[in-house]
C-alpha positions in Angstrom: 0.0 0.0 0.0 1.6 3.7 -0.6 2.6 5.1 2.3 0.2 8.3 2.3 -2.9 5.6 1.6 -1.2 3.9 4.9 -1.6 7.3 6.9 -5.4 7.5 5.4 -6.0 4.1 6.4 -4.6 3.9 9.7 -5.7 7.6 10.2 -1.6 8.7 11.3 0.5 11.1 10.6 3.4 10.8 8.1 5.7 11.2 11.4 4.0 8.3 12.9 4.6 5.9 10.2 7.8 6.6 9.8 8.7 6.2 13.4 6.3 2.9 13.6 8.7 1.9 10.6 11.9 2.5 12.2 11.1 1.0 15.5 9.8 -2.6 13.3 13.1 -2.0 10.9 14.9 -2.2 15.1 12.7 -5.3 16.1 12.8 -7.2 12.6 16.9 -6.6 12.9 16.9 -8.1 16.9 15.0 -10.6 16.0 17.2 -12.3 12.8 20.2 -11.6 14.6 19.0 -13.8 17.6 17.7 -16.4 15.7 21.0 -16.4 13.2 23.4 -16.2 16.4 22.5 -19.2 18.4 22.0 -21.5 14.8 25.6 -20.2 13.9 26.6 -21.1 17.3 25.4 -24.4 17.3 25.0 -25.7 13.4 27.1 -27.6 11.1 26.7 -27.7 7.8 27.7 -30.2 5.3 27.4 -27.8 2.1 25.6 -24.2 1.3 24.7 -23.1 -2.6 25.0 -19.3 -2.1 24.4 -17.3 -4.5 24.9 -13.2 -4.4 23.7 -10.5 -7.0 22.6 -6.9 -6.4 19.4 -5.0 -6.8 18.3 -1.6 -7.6 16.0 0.9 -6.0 15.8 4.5 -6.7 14.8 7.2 -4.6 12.8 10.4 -5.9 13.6 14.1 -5.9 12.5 16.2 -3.6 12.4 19.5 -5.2 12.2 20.7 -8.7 15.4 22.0 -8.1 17.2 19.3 -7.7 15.7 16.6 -10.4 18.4 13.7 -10.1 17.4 10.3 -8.8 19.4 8.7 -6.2 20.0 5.3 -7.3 20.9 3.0 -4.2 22.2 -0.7 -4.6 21.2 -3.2 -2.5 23.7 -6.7 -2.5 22.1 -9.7 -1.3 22.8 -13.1 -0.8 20.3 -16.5 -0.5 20.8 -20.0 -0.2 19.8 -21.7 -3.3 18.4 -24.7 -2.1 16.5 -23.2 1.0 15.8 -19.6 0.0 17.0 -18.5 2.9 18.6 -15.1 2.5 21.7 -14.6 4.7 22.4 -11.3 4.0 21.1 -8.0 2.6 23.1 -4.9 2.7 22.3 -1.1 0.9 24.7 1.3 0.2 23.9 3.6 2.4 24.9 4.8 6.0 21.6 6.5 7.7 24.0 8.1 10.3 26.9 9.7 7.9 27.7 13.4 7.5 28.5 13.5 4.1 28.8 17.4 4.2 31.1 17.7 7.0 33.1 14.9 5.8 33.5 17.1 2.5 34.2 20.2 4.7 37.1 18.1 6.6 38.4 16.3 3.7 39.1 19.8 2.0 40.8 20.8 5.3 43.3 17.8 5.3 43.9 17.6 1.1 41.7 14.6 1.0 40.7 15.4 -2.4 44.1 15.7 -4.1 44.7 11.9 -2.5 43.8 9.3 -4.6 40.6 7.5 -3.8 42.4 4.4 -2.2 44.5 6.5 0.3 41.7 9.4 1.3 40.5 9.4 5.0 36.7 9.3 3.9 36.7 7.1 0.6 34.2 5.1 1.9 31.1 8.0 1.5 30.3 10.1 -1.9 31.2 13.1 -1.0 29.4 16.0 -2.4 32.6 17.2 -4.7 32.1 13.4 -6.0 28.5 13.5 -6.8 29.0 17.2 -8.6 31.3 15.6 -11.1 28.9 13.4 -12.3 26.7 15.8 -13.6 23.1 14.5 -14.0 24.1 10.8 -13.6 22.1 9.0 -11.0 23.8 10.2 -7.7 23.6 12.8 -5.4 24.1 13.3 -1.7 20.7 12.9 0.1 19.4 15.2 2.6 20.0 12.8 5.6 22.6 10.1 5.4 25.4 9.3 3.0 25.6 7.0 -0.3 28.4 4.1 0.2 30.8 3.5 -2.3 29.8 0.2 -3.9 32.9 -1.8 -3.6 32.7 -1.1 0.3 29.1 -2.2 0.6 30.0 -5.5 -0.8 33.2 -6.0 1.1 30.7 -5.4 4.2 28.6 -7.8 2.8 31.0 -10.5 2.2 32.8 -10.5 5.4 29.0 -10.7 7.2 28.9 -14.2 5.3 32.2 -15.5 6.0 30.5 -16.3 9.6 28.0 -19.0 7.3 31.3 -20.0 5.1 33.0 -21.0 8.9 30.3 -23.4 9.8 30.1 -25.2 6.5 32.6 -27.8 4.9 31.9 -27.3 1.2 30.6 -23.9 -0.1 29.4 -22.9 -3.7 29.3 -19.4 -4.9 27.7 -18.8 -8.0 28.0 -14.6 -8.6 26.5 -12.6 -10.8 28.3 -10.9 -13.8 28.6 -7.6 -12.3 32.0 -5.4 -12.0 34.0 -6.0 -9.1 32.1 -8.9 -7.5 34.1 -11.8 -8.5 37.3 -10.3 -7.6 36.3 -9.1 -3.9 34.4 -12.7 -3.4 38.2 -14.5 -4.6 40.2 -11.6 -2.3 37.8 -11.9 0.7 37.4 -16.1 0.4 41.1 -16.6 -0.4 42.0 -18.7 2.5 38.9 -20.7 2.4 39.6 -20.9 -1.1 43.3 -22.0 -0.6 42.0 -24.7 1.9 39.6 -26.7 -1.1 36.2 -25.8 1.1 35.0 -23.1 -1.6 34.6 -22.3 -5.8 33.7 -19.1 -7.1 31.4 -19.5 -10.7 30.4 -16.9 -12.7 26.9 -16.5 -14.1 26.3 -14.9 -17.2 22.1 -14.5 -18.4 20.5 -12.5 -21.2 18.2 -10.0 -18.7 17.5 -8.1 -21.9 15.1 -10.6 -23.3 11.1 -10.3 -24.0 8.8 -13.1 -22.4 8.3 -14.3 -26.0 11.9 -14.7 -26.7 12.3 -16.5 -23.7 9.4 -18.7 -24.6 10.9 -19.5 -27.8 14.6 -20.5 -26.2 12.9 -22.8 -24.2 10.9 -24.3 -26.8 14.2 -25.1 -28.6 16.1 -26.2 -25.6 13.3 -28.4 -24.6 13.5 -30.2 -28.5 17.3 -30.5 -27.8 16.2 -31.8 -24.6 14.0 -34.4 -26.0 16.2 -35.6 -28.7 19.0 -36.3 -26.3 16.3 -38.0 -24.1 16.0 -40.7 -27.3 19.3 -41.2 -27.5 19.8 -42.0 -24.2 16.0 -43.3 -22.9 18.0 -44.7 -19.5 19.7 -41.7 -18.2 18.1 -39.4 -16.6 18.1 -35.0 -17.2 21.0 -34.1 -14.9 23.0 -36.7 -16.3 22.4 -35.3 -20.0 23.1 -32.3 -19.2 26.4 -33.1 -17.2 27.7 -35.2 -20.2 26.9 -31.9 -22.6 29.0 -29.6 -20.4 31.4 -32.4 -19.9 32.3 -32.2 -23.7 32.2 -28.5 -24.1 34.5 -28.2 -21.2 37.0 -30.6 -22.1 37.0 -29.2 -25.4 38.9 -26.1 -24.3 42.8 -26.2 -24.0 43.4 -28.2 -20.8 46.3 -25.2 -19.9 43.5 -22.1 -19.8 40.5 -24.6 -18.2 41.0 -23.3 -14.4 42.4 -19.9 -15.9 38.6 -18.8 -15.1 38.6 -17.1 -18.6 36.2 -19.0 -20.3 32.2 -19.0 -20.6 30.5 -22.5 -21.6 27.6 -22.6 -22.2 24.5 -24.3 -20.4 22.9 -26.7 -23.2 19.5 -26.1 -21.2 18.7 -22.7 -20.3 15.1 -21.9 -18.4 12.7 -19.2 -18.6 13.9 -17.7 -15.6 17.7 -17.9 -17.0 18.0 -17.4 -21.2 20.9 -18.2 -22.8 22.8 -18.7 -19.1 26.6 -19.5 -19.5 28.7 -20.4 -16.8 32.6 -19.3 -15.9 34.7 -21.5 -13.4 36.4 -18.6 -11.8 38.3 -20.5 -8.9 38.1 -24.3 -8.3 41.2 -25.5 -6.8 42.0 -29.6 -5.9 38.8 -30.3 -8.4 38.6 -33.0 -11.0 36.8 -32.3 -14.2 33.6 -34.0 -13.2 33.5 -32.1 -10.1 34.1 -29.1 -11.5 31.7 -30.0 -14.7 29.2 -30.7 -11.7 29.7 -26.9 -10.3 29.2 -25.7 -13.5 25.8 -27.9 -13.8 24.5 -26.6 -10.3 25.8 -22.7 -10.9 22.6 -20.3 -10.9 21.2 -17.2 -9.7 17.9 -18.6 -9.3 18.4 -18.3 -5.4 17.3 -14.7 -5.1 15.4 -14.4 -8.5 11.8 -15.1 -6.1 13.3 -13.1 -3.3 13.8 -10.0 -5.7 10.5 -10.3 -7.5 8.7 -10.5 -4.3 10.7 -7.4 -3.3 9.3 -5.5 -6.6 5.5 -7.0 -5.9 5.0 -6.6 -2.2 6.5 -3.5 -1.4 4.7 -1.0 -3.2 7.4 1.8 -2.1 10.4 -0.3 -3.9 8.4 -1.1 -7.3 10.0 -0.2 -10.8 9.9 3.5 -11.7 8.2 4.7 -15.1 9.9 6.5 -17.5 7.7 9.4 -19.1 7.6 11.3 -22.7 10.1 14.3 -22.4 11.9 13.1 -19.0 15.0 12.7 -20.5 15.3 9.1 -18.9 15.2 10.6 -15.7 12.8 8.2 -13.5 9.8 9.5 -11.0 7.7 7.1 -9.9 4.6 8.6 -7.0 4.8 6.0 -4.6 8.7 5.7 -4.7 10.5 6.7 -1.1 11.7 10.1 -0.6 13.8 8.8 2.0 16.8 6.2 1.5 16.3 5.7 5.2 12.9 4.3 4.7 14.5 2.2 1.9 17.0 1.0 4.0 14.4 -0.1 7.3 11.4 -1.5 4.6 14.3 -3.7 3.2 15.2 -5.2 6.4 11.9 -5.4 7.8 10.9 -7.6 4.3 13.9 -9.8 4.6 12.9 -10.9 8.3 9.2 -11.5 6.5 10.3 -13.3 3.8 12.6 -15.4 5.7 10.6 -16.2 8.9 7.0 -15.8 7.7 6.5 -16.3 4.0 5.5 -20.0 2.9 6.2 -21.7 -0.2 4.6 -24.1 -2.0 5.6 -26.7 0.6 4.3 -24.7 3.3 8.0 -23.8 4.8 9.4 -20.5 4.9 13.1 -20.2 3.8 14.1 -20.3 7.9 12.8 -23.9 8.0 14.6 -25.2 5.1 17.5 -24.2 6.3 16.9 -25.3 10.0 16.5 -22.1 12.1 13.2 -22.7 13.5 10.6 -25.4 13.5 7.1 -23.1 12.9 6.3 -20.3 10.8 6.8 -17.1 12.5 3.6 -15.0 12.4 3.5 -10.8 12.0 2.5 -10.3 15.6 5.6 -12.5 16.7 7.4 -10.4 14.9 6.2 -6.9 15.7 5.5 -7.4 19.6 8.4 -10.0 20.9 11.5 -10.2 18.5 13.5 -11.8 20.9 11.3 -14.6 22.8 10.7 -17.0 20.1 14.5 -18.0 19.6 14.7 -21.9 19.0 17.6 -24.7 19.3 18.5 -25.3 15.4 17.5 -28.5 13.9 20.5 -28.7 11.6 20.9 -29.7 8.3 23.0 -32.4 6.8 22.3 -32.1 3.2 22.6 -28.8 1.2 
């Protein structure tokens, strides 16, 4: 519901609702964080399918002076096999001083340094946001935008306290700049040790639903003529023995190079024309590596970011208008990155704890952290007092 239909509804000021949204954003935070503690405390996991890739959400003008979106990033990672999602971080810090920071970093010549040696690289600064013209950034009124690559260091070191409880980890990444190489810098020991690989995904986003339609009606003829072939083995093994031949038909010196795309014979709707780069797979044989490259999707948070767009009417997709000059308004978009920020958090918590699926679980039971579906009164009135002993899960 927009927020001004929620103050005509629940007859509240705008005030109101923003604070009611804050103190739930506080509760919904407590409460994942008690769960997530004690199961991380206790839990051993066998293997986790993890599988990270970013969203975006823009935030309106607030004047007619100022007409430039603020486009925020959020990085998120879910289990593939559970839904669960682990972690969700946007790039933005609710209690920076972007201004002062610029007013200090001029005092000091932080702006002659070059961005990796400045005190206060972490936060566009205004100077920063200036020089991109009308590009989709600009300082907000309260708060400060993150630079990306430290949102997603942030974000990866929050999961390396999942990677630590698990013996085998797969990380399938979306093909977006700089994610790849901060996952293989922040995993390298774990990496070094054989108890994680890093694959790249690669999918056509860019295609109509008909075009999609049509890829899959060809990949499902393949399908079936490969099924005649070979009536006694089943779909996963067809599709292993395809990669199997496109992989061993690159030059066995560049294989674990990470250089090369191969691929998948079988694309879905949700993933057209998906191809599939082995970015770091150490002490693992072809067929294990052939197997990674079988598994390697990014269909882990695909539900997780539609329901994102479909349930939260603040965060849905703005429209472009005749004459805008691609510049994006959309009426019930946030004003407020800080409201983006505490709606995000609060839906995570929902969809992880409260939100069944066709089998009538909710992501958290999948994964073992509780036993029962958490309801929206157990959230909003005692975050803390329904904390349960993990059941644990051998299989991933």
């Amino acid at each position: 519901m927009p927020m001004r239909r929620i103050c005509e509804v629940a007859d509240v000021k705008p005030k109101v609702l923003y604070d009611r949204i804050s103190r739930l954003a506080a509760q919904c935070r407590a409460f994942a964080h008690g769960q997530e503690t004690l199961f991380l405390a206790h839990a051993s996991l066998e293997r986790l399918h993890l599988n990270i890739d970013r969203q975006d959400h823009n935030v309106n003008w607030g004047s007619a002076m100022d007409r430039n979106v603020l486009a925020l990033r959020a990085v998120a990672t879910a289990d593939v096999v559970s839904g669960y999602v682990l972690a969700q971080d946007l790039n933005y810090d609710s209690e920076a001083n972007p201004r002062a920071l610029e007013l200090e970093a001029r005092r000091i010549g932080d702006i002659e340094r070059y961005l990796p040696f400045r005190k206060h690289a972490r936060l566009w600064l205004p100077h920063e946001a200036a020089s991109r013209g009308q590009g989709q950034m600009r300082v907000p009124g309260v708060g400060g935008v993150v630079h990306e690559n430290y949102s997603i260091a942030a974000h990866l070191y929050r999961l390396r306290r999942w990677v630590s409880i698990t013996k085998y980890v797969q990380l399938s990444i979306d093909q977006d700049p700089g994610l790849d190489r901060l996952s293989a810098a922040i995993f390298a020991d774990i990496i070094q040790s054989g108890a994680l690989d890093l694959y790249l995904v690669r999918i056509n986003k860019d295609m109509t639903v008909s075009q999609r339609k049509s890829a899959l009606a060809h990949s499902e003829r393949i399908l079936s003529d490969a099924r005649a072939l070979h009536p006694d083995a089943k779909d996963y093994e067809i599709v292993r023995n395809v990669l199997m031949q496109r992989w061993q038909g690159l030059p066995e010196a560049s294989r674990r190079q990470g250089k090369h795309w191969i691929p998948h014979p079988f694309p879905t709707m949700n993933e057209p024309e998906k191809a599939v780069m082995a970015i770091v797979t150490r002490h693992r044989t072809d067929a294990q590596v052939v197997a990674g490259i079988a598994r390697a999707t990014l269909r882990g948070l695909d539900r997780y970011f539609m329901q994102v767009r479909r349930k939260v009417n603040l965060l849905e997709r703005p429209l472009h208008t005749a004459g805008s000059s691609y510049r994006s308004w959309h009426g019930y978009n946030a004003y407020s990155p800080r409201v983006v920020m505490e709606v995000l958090d609060i839906f995570r918590v929902v969809y992880n704890f409260h939100l069944r699926g066709e089998d009538k679980k909710t992501p958290a039971q999948r994964i073992g952290l509780i036993k029962s579906v958490v309801t929206l009164d157990e959230l909003c009135r005692a975050p803390l007092q329904f904390v349960s002993l993990p059941a644990g899960r051998k299989n991933g």
